[in-house]
TIMI-2910 file (N, C-alpha, C, CB; in pm, 1 decimal, decimal comma, always signed):
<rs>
+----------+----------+----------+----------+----------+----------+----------+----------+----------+----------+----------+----------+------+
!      n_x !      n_y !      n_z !     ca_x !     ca_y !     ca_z !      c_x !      c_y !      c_z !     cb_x !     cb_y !     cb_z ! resn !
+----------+----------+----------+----------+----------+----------+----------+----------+----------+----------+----------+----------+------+
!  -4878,5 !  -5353,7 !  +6564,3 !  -4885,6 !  -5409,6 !  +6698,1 !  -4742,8 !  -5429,3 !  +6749,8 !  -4965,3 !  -5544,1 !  +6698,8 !  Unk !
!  -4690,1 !  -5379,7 !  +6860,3 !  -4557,4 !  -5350,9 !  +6954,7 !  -4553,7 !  -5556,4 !  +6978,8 !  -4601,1 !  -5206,9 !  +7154,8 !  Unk !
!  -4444,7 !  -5551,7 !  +6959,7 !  -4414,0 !  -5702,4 !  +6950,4 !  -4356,2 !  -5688,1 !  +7118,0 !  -4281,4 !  -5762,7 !  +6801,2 !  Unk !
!  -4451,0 !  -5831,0 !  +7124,2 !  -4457,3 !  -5880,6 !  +7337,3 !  -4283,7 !  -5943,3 !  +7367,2 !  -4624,0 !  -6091,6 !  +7389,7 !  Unk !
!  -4277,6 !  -5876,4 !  +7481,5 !  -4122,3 !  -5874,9 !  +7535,7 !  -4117,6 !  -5972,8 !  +7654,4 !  -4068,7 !  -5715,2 !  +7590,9 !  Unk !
!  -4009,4 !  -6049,5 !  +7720,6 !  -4046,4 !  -6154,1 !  +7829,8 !  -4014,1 !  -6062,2 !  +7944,9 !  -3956,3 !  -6308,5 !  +7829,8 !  Unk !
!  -3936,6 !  -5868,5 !  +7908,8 !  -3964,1 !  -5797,1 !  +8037,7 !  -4131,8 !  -5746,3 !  +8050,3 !  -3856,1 !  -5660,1 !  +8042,5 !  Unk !
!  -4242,1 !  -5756,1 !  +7985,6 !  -4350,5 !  -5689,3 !  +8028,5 !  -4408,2 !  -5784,9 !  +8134,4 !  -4446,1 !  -5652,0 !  +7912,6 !  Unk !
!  -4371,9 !  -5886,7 !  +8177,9 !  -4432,9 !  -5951,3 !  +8279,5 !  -4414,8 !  -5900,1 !  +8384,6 !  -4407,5 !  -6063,8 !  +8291,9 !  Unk !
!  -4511,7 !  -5925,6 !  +8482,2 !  -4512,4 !  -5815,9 !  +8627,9 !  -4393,0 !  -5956,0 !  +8723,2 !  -4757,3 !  -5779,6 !  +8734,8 !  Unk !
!  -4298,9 !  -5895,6 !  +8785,9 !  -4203,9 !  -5970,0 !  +8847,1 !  -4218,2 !  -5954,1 !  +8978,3 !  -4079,5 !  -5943,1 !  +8808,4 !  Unk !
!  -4149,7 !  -5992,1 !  +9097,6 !  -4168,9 !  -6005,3 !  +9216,9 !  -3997,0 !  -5982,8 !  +9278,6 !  -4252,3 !  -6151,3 !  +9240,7 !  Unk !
!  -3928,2 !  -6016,8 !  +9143,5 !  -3765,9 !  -5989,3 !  +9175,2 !  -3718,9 !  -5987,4 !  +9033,0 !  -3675,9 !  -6117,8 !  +9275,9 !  Unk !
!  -3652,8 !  -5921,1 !  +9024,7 !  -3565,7 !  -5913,9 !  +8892,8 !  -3451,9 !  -5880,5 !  +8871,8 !  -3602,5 !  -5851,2 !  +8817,0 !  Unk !
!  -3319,3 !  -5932,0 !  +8861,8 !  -3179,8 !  -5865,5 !  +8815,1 !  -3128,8 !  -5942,4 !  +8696,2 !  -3061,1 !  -5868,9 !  +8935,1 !  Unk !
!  -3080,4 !  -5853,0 !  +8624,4 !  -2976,5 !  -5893,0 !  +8493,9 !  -2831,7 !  -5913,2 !  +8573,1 !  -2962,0 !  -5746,7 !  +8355,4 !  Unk !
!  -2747,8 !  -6017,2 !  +8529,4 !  -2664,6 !  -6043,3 !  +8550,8 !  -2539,1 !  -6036,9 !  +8421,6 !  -2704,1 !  -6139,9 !  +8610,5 !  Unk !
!  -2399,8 !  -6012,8 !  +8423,2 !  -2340,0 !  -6079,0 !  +8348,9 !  -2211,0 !  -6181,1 !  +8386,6 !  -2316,9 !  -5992,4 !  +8272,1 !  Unk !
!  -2250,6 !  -6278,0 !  +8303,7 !  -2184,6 !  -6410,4 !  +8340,8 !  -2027,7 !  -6391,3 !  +8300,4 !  -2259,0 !  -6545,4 !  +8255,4 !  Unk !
!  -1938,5 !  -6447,3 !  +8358,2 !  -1789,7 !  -6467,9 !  +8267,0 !  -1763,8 !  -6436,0 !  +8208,9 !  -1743,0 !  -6533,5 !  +8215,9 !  Unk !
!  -1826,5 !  -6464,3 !  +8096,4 !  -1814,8 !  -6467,3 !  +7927,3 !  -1892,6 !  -6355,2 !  +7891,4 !  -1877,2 !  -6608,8 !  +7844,3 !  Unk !
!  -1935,4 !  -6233,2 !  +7969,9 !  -1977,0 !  -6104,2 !  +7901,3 !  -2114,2 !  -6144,6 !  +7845,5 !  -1868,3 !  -6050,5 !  +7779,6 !  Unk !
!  -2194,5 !  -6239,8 !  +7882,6 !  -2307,6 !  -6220,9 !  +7839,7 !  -2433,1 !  -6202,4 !  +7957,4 !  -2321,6 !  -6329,1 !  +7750,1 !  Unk !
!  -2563,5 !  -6117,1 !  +7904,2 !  -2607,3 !  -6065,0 !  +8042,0 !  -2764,9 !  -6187,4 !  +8006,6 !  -2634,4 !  -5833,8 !  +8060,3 !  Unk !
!  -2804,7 !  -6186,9 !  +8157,3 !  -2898,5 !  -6331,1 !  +8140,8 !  -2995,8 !  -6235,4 !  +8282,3 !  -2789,5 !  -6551,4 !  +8188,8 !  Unk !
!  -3128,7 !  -6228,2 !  +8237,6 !  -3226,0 !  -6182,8 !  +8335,3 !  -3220,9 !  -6341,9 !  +8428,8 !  -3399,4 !  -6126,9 !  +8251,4 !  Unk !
!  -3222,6 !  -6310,9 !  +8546,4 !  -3295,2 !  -6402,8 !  +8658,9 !  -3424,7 !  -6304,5 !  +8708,9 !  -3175,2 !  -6444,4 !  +8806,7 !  Unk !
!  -3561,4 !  -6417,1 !  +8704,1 !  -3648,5 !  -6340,5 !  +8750,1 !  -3750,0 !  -6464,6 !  +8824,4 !  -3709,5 !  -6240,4 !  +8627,7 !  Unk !
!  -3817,6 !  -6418,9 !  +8918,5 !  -3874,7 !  -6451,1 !  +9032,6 !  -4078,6 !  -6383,1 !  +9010,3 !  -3755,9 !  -6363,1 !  +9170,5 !  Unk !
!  -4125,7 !  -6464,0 !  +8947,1 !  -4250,6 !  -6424,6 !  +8912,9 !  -4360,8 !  -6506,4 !  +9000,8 !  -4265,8 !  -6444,0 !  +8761,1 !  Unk !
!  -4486,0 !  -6423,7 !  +9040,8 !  -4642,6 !  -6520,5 !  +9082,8 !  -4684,3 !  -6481,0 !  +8953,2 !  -4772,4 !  -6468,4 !  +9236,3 !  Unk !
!  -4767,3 !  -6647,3 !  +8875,1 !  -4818,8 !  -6614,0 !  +8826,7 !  -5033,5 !  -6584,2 !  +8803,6 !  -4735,9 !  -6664,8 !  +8778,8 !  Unk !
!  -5016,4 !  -6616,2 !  +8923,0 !  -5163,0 !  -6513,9 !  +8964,6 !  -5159,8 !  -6386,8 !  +8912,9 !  -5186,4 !  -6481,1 !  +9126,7 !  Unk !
!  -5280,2 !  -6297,8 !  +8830,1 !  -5269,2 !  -6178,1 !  +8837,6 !  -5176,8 !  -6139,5 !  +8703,3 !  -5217,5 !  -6143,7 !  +8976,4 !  Unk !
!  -5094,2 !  -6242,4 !  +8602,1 !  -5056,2 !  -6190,9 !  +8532,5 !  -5115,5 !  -6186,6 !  +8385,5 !  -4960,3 !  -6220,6 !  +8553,7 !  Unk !
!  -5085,2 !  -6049,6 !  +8299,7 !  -5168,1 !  -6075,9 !  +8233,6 !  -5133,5 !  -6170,7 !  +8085,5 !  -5220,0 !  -5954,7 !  +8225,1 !  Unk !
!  -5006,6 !  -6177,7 !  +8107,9 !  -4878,8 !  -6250,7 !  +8047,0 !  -4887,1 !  -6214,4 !  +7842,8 !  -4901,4 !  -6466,6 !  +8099,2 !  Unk !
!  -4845,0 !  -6385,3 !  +7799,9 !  -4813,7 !  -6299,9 !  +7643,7 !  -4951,5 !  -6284,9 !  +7579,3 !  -4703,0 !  -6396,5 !  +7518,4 !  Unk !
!  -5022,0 !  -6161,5 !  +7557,1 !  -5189,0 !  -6236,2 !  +7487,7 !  -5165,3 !  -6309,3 !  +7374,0 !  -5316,6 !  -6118,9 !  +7428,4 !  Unk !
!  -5084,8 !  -6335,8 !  +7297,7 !  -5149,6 !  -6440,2 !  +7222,9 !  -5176,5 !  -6573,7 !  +7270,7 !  -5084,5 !  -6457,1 !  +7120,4 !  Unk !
!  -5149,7 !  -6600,7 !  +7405,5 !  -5152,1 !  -6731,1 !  +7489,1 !  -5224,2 !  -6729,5 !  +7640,7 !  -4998,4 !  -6773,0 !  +7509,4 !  Unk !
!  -5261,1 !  -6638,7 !  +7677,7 !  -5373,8 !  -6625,2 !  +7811,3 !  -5387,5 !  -6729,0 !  +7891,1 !  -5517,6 !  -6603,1 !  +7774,8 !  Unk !
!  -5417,2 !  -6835,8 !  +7816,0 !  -5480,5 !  -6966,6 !  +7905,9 !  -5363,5 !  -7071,9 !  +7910,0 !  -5631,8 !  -7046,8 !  +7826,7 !  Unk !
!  -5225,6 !  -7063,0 !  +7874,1 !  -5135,5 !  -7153,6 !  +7911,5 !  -5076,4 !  -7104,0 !  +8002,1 !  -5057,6 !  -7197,3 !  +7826,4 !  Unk !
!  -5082,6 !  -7011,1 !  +8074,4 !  -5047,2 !  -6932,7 !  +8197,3 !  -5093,3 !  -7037,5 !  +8324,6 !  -5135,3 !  -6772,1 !  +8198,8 !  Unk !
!  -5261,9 !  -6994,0 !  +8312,8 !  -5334,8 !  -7089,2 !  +8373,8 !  -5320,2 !  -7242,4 !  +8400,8 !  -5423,6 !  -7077,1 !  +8320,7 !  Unk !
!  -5297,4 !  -7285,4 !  +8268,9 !  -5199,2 !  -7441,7 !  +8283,9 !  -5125,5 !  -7466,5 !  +8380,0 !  -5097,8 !  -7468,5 !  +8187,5 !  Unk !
!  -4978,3 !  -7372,9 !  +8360,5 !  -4886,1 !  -7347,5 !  +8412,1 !  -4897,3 !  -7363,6 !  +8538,2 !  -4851,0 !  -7253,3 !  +8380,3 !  Unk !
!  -4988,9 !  -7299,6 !  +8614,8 !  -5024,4 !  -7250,0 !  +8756,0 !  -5071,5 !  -7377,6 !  +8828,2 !  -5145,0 !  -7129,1 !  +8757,3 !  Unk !
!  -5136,7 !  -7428,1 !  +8747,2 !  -5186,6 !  -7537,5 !  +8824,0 !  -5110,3 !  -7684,4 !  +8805,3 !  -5333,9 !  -7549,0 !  +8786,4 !  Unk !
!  -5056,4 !  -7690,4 !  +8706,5 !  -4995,4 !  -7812,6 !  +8686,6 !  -4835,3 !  -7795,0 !  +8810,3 !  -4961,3 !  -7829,0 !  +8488,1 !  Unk !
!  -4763,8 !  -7744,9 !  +8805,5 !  -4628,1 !  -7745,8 !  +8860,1 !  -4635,4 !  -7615,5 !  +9014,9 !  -4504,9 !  -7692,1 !  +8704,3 !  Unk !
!  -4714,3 !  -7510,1 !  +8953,1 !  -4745,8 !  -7420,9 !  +9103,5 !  -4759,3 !  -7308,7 !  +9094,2 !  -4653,3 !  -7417,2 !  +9207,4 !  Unk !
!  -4722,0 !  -7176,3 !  +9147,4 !  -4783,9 !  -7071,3 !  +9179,7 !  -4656,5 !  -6980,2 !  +9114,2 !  -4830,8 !  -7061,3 !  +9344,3 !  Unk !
!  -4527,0 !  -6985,0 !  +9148,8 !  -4449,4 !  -6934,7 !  +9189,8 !  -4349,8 !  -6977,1 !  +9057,5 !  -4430,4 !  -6966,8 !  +9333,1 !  Unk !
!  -4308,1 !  -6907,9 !  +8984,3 !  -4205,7 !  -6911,9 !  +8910,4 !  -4046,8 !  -6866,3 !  +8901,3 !  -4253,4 !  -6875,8 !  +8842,4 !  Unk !
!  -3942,0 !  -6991,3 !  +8855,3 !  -3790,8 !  -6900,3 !  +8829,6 !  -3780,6 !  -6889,9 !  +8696,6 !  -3641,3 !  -6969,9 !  +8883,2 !  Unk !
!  -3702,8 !  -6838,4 !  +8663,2 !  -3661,8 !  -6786,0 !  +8478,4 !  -3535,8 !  -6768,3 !  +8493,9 !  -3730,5 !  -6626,5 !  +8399,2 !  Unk !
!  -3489,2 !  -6795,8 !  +8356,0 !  -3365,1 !  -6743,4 !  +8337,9 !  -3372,4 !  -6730,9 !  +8170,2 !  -3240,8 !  -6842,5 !  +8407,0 !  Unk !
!  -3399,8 !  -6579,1 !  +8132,0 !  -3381,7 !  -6565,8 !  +7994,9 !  -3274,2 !  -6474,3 !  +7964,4 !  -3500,3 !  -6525,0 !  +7932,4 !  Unk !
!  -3291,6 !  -6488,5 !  +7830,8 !  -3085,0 !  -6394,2 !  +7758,2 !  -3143,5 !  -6263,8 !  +7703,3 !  -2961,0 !  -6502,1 !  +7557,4 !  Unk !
!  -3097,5 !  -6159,2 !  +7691,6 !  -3153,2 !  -6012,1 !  +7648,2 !  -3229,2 !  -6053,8 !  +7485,6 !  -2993,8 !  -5872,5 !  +7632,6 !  Unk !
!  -3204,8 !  -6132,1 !  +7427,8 !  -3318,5 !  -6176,6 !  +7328,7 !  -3465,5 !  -6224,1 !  +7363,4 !  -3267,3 !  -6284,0 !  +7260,3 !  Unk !
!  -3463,6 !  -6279,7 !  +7472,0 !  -3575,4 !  -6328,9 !  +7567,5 !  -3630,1 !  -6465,8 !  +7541,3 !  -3693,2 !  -6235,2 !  +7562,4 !  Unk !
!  -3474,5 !  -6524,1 !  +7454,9 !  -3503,9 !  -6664,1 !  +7476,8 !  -3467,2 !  -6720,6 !  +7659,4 !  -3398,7 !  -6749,0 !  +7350,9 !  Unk !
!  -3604,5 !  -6794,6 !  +7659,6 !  -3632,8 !  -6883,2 !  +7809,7 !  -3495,6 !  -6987,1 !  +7788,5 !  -3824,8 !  -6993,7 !  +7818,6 !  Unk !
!  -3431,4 !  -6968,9 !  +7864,9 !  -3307,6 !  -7062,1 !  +7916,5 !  -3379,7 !  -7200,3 !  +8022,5 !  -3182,4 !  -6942,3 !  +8027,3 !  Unk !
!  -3400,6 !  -7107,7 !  +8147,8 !  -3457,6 !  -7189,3 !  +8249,5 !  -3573,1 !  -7181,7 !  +8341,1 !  -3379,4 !  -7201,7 !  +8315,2 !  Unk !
!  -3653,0 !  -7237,6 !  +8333,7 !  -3815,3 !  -7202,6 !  +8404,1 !  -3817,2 !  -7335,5 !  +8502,6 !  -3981,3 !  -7203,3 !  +8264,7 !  Unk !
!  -3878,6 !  -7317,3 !  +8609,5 !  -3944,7 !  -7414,4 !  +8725,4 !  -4044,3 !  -7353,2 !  +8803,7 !  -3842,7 !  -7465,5 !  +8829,0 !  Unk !
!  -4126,2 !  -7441,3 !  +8815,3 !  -4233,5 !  -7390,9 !  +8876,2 !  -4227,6 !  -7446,0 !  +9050,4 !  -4368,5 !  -7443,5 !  +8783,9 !  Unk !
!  -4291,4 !  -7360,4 !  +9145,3 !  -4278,0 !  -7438,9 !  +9281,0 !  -4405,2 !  -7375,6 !  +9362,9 !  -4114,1 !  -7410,8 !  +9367,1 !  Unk !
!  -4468,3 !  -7462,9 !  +9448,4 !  -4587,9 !  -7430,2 !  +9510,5 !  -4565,3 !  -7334,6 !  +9594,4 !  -4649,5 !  -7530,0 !  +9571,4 !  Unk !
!  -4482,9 !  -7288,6 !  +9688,4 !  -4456,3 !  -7189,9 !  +9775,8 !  -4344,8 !  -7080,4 !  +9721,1 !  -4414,3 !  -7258,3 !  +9902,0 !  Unk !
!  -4395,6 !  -6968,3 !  +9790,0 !  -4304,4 !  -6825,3 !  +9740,2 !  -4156,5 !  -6885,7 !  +9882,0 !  -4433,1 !  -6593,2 !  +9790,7 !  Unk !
!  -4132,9 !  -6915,5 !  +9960,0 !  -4022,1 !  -6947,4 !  +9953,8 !  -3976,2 !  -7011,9 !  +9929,5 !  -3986,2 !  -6944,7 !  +9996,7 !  Unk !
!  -3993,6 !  -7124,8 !  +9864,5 !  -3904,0 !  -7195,7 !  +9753,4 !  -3909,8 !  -7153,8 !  +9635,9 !  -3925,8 !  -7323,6 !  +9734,3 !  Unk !
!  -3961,7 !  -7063,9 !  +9614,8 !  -3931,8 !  -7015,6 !  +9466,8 !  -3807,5 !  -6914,5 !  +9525,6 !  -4085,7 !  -6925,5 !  +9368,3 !  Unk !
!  -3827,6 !  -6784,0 !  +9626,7 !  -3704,1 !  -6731,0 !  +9689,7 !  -3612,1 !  -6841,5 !  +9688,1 !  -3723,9 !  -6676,2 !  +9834,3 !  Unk !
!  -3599,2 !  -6910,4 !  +9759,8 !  -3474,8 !  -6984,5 !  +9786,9 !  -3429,4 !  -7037,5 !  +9649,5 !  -3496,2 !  -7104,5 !  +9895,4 !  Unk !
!  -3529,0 !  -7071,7 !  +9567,1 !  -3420,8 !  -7122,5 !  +9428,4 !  -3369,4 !  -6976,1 !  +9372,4 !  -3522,0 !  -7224,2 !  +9272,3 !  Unk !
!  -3438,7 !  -6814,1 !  +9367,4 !  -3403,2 !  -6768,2 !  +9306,5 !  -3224,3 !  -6738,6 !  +9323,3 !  -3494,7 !  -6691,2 !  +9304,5 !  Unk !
!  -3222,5 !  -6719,5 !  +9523,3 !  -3086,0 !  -6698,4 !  +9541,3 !  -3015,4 !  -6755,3 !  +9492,6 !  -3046,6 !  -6701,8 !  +9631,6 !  Unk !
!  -3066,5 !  -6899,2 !  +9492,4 !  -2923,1 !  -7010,5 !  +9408,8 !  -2909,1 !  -6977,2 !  +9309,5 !  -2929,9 !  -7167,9 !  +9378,1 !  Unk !
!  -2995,5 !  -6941,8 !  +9240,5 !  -2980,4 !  -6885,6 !  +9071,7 !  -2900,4 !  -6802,0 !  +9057,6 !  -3092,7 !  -6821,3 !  +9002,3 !  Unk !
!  -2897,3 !  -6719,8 !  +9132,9 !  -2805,1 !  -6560,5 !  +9155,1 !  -2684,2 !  -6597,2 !  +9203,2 !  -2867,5 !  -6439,9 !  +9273,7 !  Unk !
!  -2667,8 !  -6648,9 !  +9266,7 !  -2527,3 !  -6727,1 !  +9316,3 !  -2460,8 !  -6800,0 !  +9241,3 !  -2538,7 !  -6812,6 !  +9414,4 !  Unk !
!  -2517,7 !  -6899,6 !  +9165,2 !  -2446,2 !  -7007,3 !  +9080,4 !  -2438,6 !  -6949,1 !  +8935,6 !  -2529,5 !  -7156,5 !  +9081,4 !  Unk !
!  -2502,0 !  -6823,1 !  +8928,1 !  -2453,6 !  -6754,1 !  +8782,0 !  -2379,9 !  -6669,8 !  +8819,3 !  -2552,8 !  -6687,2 !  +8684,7 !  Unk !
!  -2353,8 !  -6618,4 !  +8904,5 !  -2219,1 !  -6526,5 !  +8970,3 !  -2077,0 !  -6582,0 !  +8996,1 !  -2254,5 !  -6478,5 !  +9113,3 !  Unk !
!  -2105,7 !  -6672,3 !  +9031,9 !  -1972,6 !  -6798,3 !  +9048,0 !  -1923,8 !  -6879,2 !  +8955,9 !  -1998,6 !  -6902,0 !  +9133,8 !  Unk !
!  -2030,5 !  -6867,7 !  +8883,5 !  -1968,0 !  -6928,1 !  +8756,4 !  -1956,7 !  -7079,8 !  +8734,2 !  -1834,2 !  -6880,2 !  +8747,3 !  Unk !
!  -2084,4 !  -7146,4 !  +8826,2 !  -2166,1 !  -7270,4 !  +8854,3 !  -2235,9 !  -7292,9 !  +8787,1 !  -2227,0 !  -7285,3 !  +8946,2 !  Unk !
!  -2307,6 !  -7214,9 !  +8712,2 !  -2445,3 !  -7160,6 !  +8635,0 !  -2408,2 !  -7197,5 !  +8522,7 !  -2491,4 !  -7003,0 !  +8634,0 !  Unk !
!  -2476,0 !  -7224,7 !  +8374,2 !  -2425,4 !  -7142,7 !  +8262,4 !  -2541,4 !  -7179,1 !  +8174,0 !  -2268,0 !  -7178,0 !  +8202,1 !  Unk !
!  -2611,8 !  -7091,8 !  +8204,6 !  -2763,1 !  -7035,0 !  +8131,8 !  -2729,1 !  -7093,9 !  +7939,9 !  -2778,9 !  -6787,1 !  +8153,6 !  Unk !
!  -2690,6 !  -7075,1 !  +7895,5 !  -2651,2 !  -7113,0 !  +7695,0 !  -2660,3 !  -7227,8 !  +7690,1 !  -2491,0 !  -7084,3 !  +7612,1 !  Unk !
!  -2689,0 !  -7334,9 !  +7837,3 !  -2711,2 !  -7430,5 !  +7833,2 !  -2855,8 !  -7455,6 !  +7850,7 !  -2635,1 !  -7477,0 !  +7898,7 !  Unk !
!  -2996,6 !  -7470,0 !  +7761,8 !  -3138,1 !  -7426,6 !  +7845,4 !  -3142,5 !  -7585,3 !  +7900,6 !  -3307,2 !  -7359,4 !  +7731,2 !  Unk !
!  -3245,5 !  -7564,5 !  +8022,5 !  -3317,3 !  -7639,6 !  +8088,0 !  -3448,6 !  -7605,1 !  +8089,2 !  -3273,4 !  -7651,4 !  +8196,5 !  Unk !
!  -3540,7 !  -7729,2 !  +8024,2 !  -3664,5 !  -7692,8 !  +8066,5 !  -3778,2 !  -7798,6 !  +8149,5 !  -3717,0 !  -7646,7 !  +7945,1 !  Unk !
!  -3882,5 !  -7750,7 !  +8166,9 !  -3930,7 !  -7861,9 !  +8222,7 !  -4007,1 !  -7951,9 !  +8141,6 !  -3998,5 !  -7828,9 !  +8322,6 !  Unk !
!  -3979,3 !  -8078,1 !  +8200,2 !  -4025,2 !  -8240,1 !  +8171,1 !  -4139,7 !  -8270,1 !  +8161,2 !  -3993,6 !  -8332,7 !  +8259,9 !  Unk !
!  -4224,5 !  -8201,2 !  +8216,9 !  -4352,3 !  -8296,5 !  +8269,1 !  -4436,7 !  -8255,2 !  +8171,6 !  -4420,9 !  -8274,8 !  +8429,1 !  Unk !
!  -4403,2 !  -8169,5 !  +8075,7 !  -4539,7 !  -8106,7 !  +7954,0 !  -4594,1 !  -8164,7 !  +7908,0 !  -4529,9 !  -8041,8 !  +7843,6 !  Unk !
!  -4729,5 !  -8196,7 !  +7885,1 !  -4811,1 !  -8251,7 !  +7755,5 !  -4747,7 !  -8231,7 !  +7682,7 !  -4930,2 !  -8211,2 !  +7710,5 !  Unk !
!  -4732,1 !  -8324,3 !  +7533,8 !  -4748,9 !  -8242,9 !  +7435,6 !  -4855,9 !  -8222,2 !  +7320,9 !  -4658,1 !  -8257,9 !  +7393,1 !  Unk !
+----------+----------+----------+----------+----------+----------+----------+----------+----------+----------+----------+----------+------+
</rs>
């Protein structure tokens, strides 16, 4: 069995970047309606969607460790965070090796 990658998700925007320091960090801009995401987990997708919103940002490292995820109810605020994302890792505002994740999880 082909071991699941965090590029097979269907995206809505996607660029690799590299930061300063020569390392490259996907920013990606996902709905997760419609996806069929990692199968060994199907129904925490669904979680996902409904607890925080529709519309996802990411920021993972070519290993496809998740750096930074937020969820937001509208596709333009998920746009508008993605630009900042793209901007503040270009400028060198950013620095993804630092993860952020979100707070509000069960556990």
């Amino acid at each position: 069995m082909p071991m699941w990658s965090m590029d097979d998700w269907r995206y809505l925007e996607r660029e690799v970047i590299t930061d300063s320091k020569g390392r490259k960090w996907t920013i990606a801009l996902m709905d997760v309606l419609g996806q069929e995401g990692d199968p060994d987990m199907p129904n925490k997708m669904l979680e996902l969607q409904y607890s925080s919103g529709r519309y996802f940002t990411l920021i993972y490292s070519e290993s496809g460790a998740v750096q930074r995820e937020r969820g937001y109810p509208s596709l333009e605020d998920a746009r508008n965070a993605y630009a900042d994302l793209l901007v503040s890792l270009m400028d060198g505002s950013l620095d993804p090796s630092q993860p952020v994740f979100r707070e509000d999880l069960e556990d």
